[in-house]
C-alpha positions in Angstrom: -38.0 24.7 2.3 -35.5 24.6 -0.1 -32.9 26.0 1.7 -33.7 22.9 4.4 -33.5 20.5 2.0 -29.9 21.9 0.7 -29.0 21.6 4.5 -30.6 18.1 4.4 -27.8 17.5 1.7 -25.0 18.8 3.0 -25.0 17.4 6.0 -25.0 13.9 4.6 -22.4 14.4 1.9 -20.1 15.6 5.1 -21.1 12.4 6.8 -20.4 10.2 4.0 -17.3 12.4 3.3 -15.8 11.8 6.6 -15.8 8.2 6.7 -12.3 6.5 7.0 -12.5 4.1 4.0 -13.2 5.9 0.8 -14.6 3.2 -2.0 -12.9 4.2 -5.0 -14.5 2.6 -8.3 -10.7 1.1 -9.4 -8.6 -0.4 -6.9 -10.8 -0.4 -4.2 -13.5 -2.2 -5.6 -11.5 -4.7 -8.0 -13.8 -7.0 -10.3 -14.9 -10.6 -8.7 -11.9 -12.8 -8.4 -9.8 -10.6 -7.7 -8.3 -8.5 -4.2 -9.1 -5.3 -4.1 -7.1 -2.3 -1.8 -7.6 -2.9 1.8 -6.5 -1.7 4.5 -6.1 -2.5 8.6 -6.0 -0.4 11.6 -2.4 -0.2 13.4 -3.2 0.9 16.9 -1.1 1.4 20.3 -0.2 4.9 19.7 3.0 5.6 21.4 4.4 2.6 21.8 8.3 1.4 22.8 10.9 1.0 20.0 12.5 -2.2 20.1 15.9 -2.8 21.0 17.3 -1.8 17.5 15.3 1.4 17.9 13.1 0.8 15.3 9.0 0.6 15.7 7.9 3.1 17.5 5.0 5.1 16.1 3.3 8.0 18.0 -0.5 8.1 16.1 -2.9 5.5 14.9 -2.6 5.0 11.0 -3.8 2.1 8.5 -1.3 -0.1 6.8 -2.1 -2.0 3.6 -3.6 -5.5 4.1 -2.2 -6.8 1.1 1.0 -5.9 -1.0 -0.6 -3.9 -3.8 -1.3 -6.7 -6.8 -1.0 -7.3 -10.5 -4.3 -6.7 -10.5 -4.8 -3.4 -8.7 -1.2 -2.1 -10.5 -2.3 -2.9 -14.2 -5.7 -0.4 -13.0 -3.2 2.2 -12.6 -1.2 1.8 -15.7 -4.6 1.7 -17.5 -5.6 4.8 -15.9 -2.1 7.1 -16.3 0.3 4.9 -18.4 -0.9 5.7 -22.1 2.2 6.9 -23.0 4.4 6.6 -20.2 7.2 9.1 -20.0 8.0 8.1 -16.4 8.2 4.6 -16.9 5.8 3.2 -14.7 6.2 0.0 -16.5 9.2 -2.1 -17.0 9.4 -4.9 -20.0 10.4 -7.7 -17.6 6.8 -7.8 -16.3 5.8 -9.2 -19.2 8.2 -11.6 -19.2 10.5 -12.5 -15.9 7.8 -15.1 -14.9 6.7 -17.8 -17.2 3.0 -17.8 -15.7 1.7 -14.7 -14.7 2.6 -10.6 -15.6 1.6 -7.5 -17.1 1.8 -7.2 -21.1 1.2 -3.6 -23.0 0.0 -3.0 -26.0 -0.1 -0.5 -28.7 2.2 2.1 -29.2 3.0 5.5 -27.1 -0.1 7.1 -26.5 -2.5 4.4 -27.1 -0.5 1.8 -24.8 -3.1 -0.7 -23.0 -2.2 -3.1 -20.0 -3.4 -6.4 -19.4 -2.5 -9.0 -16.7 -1.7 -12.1 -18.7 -0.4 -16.0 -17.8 -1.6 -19.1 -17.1 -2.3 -19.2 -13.4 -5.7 -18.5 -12.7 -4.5 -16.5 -9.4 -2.2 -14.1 -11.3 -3.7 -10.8 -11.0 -4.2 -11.4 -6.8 0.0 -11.9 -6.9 2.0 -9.0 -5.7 3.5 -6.8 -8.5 7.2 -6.8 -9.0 9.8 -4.8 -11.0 9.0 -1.8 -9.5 11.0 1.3 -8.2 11.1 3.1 -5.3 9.6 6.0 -8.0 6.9 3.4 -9.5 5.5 3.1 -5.9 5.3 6.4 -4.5 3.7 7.8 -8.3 1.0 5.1 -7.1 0.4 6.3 -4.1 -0.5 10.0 -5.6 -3.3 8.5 -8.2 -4.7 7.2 -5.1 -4.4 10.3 -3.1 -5.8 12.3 -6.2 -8.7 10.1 -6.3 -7.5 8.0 -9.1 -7.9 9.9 -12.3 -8.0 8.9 -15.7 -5.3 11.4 -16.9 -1.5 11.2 -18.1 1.2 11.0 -15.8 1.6 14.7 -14.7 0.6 16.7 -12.3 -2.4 15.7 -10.2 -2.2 12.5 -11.3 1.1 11.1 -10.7 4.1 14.2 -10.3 1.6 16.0 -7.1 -0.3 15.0 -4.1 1.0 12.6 -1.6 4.8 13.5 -2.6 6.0 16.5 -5.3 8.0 14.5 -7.9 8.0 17.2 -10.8 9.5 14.6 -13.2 12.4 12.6 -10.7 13.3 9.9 -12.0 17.1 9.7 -10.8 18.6 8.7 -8.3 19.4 12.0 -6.5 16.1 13.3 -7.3 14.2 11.0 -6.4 16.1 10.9 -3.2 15.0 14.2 -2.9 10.9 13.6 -2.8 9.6 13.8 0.9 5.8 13.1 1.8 3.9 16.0 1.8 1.8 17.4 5.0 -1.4 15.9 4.8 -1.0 13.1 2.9 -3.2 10.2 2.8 -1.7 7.5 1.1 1.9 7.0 0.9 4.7 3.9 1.3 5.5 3.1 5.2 8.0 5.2 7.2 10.5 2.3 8.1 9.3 2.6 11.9 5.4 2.4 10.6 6.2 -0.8 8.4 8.4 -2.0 11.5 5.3 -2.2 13.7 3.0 -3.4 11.7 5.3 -6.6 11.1 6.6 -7.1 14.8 4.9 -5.6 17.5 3.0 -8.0 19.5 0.1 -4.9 20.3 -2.1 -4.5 23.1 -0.5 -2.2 25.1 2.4 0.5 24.4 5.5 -1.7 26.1 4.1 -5.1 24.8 7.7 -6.4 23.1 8.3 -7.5 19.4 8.1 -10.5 17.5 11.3 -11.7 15.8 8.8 -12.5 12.4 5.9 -10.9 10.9 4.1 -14.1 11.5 3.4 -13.6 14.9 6.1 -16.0 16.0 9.6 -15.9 17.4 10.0 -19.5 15.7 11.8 -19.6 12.3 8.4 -19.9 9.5 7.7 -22.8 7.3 8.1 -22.2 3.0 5.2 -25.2 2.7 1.8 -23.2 1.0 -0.9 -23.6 3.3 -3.7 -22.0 4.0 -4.1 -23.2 7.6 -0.6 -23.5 9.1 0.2 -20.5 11.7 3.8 -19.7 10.7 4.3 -19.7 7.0 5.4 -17.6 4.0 7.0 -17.5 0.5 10.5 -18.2 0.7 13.2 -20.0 -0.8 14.5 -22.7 1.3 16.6 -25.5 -0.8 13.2 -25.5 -2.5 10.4 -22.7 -3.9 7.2 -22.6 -1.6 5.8 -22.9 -5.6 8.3 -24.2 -8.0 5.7 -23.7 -11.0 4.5 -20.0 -10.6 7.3 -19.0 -7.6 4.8 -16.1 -6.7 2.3 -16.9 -4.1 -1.6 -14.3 -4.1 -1.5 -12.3 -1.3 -3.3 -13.4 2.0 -2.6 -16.9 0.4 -1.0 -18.1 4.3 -4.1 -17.4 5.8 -3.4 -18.6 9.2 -0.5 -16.8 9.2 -0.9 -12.9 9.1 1.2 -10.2 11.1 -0.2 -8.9 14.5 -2.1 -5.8 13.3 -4.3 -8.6 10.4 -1.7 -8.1 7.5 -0.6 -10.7 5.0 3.0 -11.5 3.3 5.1 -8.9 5.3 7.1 -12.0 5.4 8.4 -13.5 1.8 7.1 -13.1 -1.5 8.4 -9.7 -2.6 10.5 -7.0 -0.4 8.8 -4.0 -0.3 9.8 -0.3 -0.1 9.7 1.9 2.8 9.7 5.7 2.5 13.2 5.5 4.8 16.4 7.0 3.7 19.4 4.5 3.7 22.6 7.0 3.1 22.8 9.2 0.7 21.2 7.0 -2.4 19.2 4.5 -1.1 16.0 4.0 0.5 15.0 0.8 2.6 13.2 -2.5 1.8 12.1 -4.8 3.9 10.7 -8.5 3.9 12.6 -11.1 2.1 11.0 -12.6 -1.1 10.2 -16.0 -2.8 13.9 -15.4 -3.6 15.4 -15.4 -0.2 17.8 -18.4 0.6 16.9 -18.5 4.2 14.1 -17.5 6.7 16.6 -15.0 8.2 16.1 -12.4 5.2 12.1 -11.9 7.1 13.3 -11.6 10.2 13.1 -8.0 11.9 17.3 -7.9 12.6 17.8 -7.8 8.5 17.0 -4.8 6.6 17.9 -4.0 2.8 18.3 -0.8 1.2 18.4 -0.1 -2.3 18.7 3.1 -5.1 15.3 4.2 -5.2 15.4 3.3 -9.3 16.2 0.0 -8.5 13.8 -2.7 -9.4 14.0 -6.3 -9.8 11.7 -9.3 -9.8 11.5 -9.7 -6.0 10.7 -6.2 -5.5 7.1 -4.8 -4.8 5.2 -2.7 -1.7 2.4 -2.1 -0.1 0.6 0.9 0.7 -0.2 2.9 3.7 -2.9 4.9 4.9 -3.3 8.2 7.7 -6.8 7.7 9.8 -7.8 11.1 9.7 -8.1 12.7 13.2 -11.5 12.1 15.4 -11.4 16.3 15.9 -11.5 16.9 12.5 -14.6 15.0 11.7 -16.6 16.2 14.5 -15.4 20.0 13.1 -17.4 18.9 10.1 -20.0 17.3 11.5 -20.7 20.2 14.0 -20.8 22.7 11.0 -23.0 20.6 9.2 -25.3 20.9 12.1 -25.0 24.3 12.5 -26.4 24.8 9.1 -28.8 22.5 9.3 -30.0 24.6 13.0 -29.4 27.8 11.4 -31.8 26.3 8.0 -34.4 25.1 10.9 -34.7 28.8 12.1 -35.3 30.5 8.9 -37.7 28.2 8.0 -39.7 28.0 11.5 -39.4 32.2 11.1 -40.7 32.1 7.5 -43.6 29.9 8.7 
């Protein structure tokens, strides 16, 4: 009997295990008010590039609905960022916007983060001053199941990418994404298609802007017009706190269900861009003109660059359907073989 019920257990821990979304008790489950990770499905395995040769991904994967927030990025620093060696965060987020940010606290090995201003929407804005470094050093906590530990390995230096320290230029240049990785920044075709390609079917064409639209957007906030975003244009879509929260355009998401790929902050890709740069896409609140959002325009960057227009978003692998039903059959294998002994025993 008991070896039935331990059968009985492990058969719904591989169940549970193999789900795609993975509730985390930080970032994916963020306190009421405020967004939390989440992720949407970006189908059409195998489809065309477009003309410029860019978007065309061979396997379903998950790209972040959301840039990743104040909110979400202040967890982090809570979690890893006591003292800081790596520099995860940068003075200016404190202080480069007059309502909303990150302040820190204490001293090198008691340091505590908290998102601070006057806009009641601060922690749901995108996060900003962050390197190409910052981003991918996220993206292991999340693949290490967000630990409480200092920045080191299997927190922050292992997992998604093998940073051992890189914090230059040409070594962070260096950092690949590991096999098997589940969380990492967008490949530049990966973000590519989740911005422009219209879906539906593998030759189905590309949008000129991640709003669904071939038309140049609108900068006016709303939550109901179809083709807006966060840009500069003779005026700020906000003059007072210049960020917008993410998913703030509601009407106005990309073709796969994602929000501000358009304006508000560039964001990194993975992509290399020459010998000491790696690729941004986006525009920003800051951009002069629509153009900057507009699939034909990329940006590329050091990878220790950072600036207040400059965030990302996360992206996620969908684990194969083969590999679950591996565990799933195994599971029911001991769960037969359990069933046996105990109809013998009987």
């Amino acid at each position: 009997m008991r070896r039935f019920k331990q059968a009985i257990l492990c058969l719904a821990i591989v169940v549970m295990a193999s789900s795609v979304t993975v509730a985390w008790a930080d970032v994916f489950n963020m306190p009421d008010g405020e967004t939390s990770l989440q992720f949407v499905t970006v189908g059409d395995a195998g489809n065309a590039a477009d003309t410029n040769g860019h978007g065309s991904v061979g396997y379903t994967y998950q790209m972040g609905k959301y840039d990743v927030t104040l909110g979400q990025y202040c967890q982090f620093l809570n979690a890893v960022a006591k003292a800081d060696p790596y520099g995860l965060y940068a003075g200016a987020m404190a202080g480069e916007f007059a309502t909303l940010g990150i302040a820190r606290s204490g001293s090198s090995g008691s340091y505590s983060y908290t998102v601070t201003g006057s806009y009641s929407q601060a922690a749901n804005c995108p996060i900003f001053y962050v390197t190409w470094g910052d981003a991918v050093r996220l993206c292991n906590w999340l693949q290490n199941g967000q630990p409480a530990r200092p920045e080191g390995d299997g927190t922050t230096e292992t997992g998604a990418y093998t940073l051992n320290g890189a914090v230059t230029t040409s070594a962070l240049m260096a950092v690949t994404r590991n096999a098997g990785a589940t969380y990492f920044l967008p490949s530049e075709d990966e973000w590519y298609k989740a911005a422009y390609y219209k879906g539906g079917s593998t030759n189905a064409g590309y949008w000129l802007y991640p709003t669904q639209s071939n038309a140049m957007p609108s900068n006016v906030l709303s939550a109901t017009g179809t083709n807006n975003a966060n840009f500069y244009n003779g005026v700020y879509t906000d003059p007072v706190n210049l960020l917008t929260p993410v998913g703030a355009f509601a009407d106005s998401p990309g073709p796969y269900g994602t929000y501000d790929m358009a304006g508000n902050v560039l964001e990194w890709e993975e992509v290399y861009k020459g010998a000491s740069a790696r690729g941004l896409r986006g525009g920003s609140f800051y951009g002069s003109t629509s153009i900057y959002m507009a699939s034909s325009h990329e940006y590329n960057s050091a990878p220790t660059f950072e600036d207040d227009f400059i965030g990302f978003r996360v992206a996620e692998a969908v684990p194969e359907p083969g590999s679950i039903a591996m565990l799933v059959a195994g599971a029911m294998s001991l769960l037969a073989y359990a069933w046996r002994r105990r109809a013998k025993a009987a």
